[in-house]
Every structure is written in structure tokens, then in C-alpha cells.
C-alpha distance (Angstrom), angle and dihedral (degrees) to the residues before:
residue distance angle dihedral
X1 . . .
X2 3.75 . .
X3 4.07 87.5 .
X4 3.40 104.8 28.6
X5 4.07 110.3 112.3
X6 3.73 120.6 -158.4
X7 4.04 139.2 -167.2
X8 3.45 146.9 -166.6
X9 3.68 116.5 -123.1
X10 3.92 126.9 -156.2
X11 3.75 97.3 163.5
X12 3.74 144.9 8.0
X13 3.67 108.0 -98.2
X14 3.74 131.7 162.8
X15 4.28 86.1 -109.0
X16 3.80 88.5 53.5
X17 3.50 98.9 42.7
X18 4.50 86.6 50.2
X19 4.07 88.5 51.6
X20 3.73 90.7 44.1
X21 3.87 93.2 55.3
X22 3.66 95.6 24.4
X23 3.42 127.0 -168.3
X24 4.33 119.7 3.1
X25 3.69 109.8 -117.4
X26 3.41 121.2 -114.0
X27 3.54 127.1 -67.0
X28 3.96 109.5 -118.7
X29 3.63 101.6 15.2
X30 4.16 121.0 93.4
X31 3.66 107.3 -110.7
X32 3.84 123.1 164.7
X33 4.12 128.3 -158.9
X34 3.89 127.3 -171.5
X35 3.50 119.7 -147.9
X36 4.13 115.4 -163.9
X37 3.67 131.1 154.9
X38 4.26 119.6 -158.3
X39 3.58 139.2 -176.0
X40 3.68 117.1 -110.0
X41 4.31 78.8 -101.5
X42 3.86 93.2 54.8
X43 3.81 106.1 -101.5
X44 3.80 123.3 136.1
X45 3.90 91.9 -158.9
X46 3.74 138.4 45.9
X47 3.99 112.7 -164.8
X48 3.77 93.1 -8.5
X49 3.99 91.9 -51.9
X50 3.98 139.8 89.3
X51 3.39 103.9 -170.5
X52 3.40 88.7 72.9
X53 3.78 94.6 76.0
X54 3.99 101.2 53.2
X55 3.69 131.6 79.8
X56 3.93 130.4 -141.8
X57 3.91 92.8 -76.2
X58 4.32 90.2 50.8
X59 4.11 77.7 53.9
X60 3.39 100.5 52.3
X61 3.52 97.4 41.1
X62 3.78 88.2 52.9
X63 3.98 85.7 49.0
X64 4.29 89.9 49.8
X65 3.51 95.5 54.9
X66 3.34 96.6 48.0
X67 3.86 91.8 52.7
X68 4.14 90.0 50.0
X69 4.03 85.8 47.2
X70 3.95 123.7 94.4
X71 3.89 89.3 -159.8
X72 3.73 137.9 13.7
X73 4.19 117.3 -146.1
X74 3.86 114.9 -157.8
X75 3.99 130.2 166.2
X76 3.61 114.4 -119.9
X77 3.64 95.2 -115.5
X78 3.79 95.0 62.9
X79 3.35 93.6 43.6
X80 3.42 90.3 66.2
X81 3.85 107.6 28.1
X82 4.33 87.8 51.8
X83 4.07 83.8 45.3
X84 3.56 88.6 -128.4
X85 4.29 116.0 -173.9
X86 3.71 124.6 -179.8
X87 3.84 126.8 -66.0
X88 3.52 118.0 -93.6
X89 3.46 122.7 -121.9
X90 4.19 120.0 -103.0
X91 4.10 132.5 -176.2
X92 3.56 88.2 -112.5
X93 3.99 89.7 47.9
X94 3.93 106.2 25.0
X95 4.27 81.4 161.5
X96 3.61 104.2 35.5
X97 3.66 124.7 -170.8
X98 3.95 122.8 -74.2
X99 3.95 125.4 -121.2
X100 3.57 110.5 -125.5
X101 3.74 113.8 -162.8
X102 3.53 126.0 -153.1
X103 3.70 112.9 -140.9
X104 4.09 141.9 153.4
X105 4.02 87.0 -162.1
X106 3.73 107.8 37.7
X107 3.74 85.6 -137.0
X108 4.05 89.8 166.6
X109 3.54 116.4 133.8
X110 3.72 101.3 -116.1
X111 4.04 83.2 -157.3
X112 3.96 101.9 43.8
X113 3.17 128.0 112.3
X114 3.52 89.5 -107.2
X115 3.79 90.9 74.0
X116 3.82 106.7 15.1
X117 3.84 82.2 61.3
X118 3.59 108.4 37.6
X119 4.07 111.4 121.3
X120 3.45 84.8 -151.9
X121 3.89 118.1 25.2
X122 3.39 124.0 -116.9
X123 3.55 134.3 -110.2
X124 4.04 124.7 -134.9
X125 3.77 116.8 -147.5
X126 4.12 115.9 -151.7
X127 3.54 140.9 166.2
X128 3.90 122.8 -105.6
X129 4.12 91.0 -109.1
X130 3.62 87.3 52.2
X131 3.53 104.5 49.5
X132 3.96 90.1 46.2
X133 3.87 92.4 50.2
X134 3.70 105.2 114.3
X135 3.59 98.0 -150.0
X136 3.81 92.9 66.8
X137 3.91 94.4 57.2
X138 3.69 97.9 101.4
X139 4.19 88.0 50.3
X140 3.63 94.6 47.9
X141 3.76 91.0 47.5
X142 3.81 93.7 52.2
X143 3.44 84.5 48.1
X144 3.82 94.9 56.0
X145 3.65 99.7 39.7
X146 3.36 81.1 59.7
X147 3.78 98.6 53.5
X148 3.26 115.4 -100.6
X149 3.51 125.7 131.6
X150 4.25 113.1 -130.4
X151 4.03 103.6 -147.2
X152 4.17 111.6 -156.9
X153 3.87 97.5 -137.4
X154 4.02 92.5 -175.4
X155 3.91 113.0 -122.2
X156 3.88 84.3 -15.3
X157 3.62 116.0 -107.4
X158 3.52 127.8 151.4
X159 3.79 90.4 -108.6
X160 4.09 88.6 59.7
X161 3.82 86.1 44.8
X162 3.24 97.0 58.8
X163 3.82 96.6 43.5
X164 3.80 97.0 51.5
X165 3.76 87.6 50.8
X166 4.11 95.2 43.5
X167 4.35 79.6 53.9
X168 3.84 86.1 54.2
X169 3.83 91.5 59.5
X170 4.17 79.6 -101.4
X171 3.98 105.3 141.4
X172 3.32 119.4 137.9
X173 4.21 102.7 51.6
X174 3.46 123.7 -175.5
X175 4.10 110.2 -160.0
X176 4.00 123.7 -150.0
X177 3.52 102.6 -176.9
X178 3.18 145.9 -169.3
X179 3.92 109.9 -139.4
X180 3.84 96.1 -96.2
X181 3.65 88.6 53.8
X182 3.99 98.9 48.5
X183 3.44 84.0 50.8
X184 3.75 97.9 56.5
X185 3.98 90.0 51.2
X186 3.58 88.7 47.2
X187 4.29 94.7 47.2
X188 4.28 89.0 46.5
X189 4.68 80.5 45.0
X190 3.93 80.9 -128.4
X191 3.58 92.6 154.0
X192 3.70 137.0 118.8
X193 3.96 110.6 158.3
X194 3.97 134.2 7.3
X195 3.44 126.1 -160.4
X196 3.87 114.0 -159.8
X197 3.89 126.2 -173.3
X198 3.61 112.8 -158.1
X199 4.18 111.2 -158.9
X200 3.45 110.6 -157.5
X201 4.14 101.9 -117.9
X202 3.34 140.2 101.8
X203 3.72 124.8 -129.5
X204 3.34 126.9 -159.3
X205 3.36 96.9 -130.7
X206 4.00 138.1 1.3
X207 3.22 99.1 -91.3
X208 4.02 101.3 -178.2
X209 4.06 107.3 3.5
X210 3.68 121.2 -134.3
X211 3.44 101.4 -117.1
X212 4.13 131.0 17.5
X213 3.78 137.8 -171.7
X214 3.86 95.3 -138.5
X215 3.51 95.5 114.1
X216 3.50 97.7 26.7
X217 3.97 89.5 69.2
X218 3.80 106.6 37.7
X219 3.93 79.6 64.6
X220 3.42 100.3 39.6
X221 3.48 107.1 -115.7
X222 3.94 130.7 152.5
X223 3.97 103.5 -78.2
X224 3.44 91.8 -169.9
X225 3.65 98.2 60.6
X226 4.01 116.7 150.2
X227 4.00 125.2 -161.4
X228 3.90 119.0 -166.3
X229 3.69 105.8 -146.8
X230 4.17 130.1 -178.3
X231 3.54 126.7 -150.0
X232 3.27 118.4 -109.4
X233 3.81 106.2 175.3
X234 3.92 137.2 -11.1
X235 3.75 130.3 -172.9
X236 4.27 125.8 -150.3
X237 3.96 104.8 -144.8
X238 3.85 114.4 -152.5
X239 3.74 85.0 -122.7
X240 3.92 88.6 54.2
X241 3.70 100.3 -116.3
X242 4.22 99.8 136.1
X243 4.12 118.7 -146.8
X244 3.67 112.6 -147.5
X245 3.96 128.5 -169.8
X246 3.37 121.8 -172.6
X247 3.63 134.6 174.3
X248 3.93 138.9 -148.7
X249 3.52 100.1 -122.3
X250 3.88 93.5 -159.0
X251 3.33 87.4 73.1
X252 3.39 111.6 36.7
């Protein structure tokens, strides 16, 4: 706690936002950051949705790290729960990062918004068996007439992820989930900052959890994996949401 710095924030400007996301990572070395946001109960979701529980600062703190981010890694499901389409270009950004979405059934829309409207288009990361699985031919040739670019990411573990995407020139990652996802960064310890949003309700039950193993165990990964992290910084909004940013100081 000795180094961990701390403000109070009454509204969402460009200052805030650059002490909430601190410093970019390096250009050239692999770095990965979660971003999650929770109930005061634990769940990720309320009626099917997260972005729900954040507030204009949560947004554009979402929006910064995807602009200091070569690449942005998604699972399928959120993609398409969240109704996610593609990032729109800015001045600062004219190229901004891709999404690419981890899947085992390149269910992607090749005509959604998602990709029809992506400045830059997205990537989909699969596992060897799944890219090699006949039956998925037609999808992943939709999906590549369309222009996205299919990434074989071995049997699929984080570790794989991130090394087919450091080959693309894809280094500094920024990861938003869902649950099965965090976990499989987590499992493969491929983790160097989180960034957790705390919204100040209760919820009668967890809903959507922040993290599961369901990944992690159809590839046989360590379910049981554990990360130390430190704080680094946390930030008391007048409307008592709390921003926390921790690191993994094993590798940093």
C-alpha cells in the first residue's frame, strides 16, 4: 500500500481518465490488462448486461484503454450478449485497435455490425481442432470473405493467445472478458494489470460471475490457478462507484 496513490473523482475528465489508466505500457513488449466491473455481491452482469452498472467515467476508461491497446481479446459470447460493433475511427486513432474474439464455433455474424463496421477488422482466435473441423468450413469462410483474419492459437491457452498475437505485431492487449475468458488468462498466469470497477449495489444473487473455469477445463488447464496482485491505484467517485488497478508484481 506504501505506493499505491489514490483520488477522489467528481467528474470524468481527460486528467482523471490518465490517472485511472495510468501509464501506457510499453511499446514492443507483451503486456496484458483485464478490465471487469462487479456488484458489491460479485456479479459481472445484471439482467444479461454489464454496462448497466458503470457511469460515464467506467465508459471512458473502457474507451482509453482501448485507444493505448494494439489489440482487443473478447469471447464470442460477450461480443454478442453486450452487442458490441467495431470501434470507430478518431484523429488521435485514425487505425484503432482490432477485437479479436476467442471462439471454438466462429459463431460471428460475418454481416453484423460487429464486422461490417469495424474500422479495422477483427481477428478470431481458435484452437488447432477447431480450425481443422470440417463442419465449420462454410462459417470460417463467411467469416473470411468478410475480412477477418482466423488466428490458429494451438490448443488455445492464453499463453498461445498471446504469442500468435505478439507475431502479429499485437503487444500490448487489453482483455474484456467474459468469465470463461478471464479465467483462461488467469489459468496460463498471463496477466500483468487488472482494472476492477466496483458499482455500489447489491444483487441478490451473482448473476454472471467474474471469472469461470469453463474454458480452463475443456483444455485442461490448472483450475485452481491463484494470482497475487498489489494495488497500485484506486479512485472514490462522488457517486460511490470505486476504480481499482492492480498489478501482478511478478511481472512487473
Amino acid at each position: 500500500m506504501n505506493n499505491t496513490s489514490a483520488i477522489t473523482i467528481t467528474e470524468a475528465s481527460v486528467s482523471t481518465i490518465a490517472q485511472l489508466a495510468g501509464e501506457p505500457a510499453p511499446l514492443g513488449k507483451s503486456h496484458v490488462r483485464l478490465i471487469e466491473i462487479s456488484t458489491l455481491s460479485g456479479s459481472a452482469a445484471i439482467a444479461g448486461k454489464s454496462n448497466g452498472l458503470g457511469n460515464e467515467v467506467d465508459l471512458k476508461l473502457l474507451h482509453e484503454l482501448r485507444a493505448q491497446s494494439d489489440v482487443i481479446v473478447v469471447g464470442s459470447k460477450t461480443v454478442t450478449s453486450e452487442k458490441y460493433v467495431g470501434i470507430r475511427p478518431s484523429s488521435a486513432r485514425p487505425n484503432p485497435a482490432p477485437f479479436a474474439v476467442i471462439t471454438s464455433g466462429f459463431s460471428i455474424d460475418p454481416a453484423s455490425a460487429f464486422v461490417k463496421e469495424a474500422a479495422t477488422p477483427p481477428l478470431i482466435l481458435a484452437g488447432s481442432t477447431a480450425i481443422n473441423d470440417s463442419s465449420m468450413s462454410e462459417k470460417k469462410k463467411a467469416l473470411q470473405d468478410a475480412g477477418v483474419t482466423i488466428v490458429d492459437c494451438g490448443q488455445g491457452t492464453a499463453t498461445e493467445i498471446v504469442q500468435a498475437l505478439n507475431g502479429l505485431g499485437c503487444y500490448r492487449i487489453t482483455c474484456e472478458g467474459g468469465p470463461g475468458v478471464y479465467g483462461l488468462f488467469i489459468a496460463s498466469a498471463e496477466v500483468d494489470q487488472l482494472y476492477l470497477t466496483l458499482a455500489p449495489g447489491l444483487s441478490s444473487s451473482v448473476e454472471t460471475a467474474l471469472v469461470s473455469n469453463k474454458i480452463v477445463s475443456s483444455i485442461n488447464l490448472n483450475e485452481q490457478a491463484y494470482l497475487p496482485m498489489e494495488l497500485e491505484h484506486l479512485g472514490f467517485h462522488s457517486d460511490s462507484l470505486v476504480f481499482l488497478r492492480y498489478k501482478n508484481p511478478a511481472r512487473n
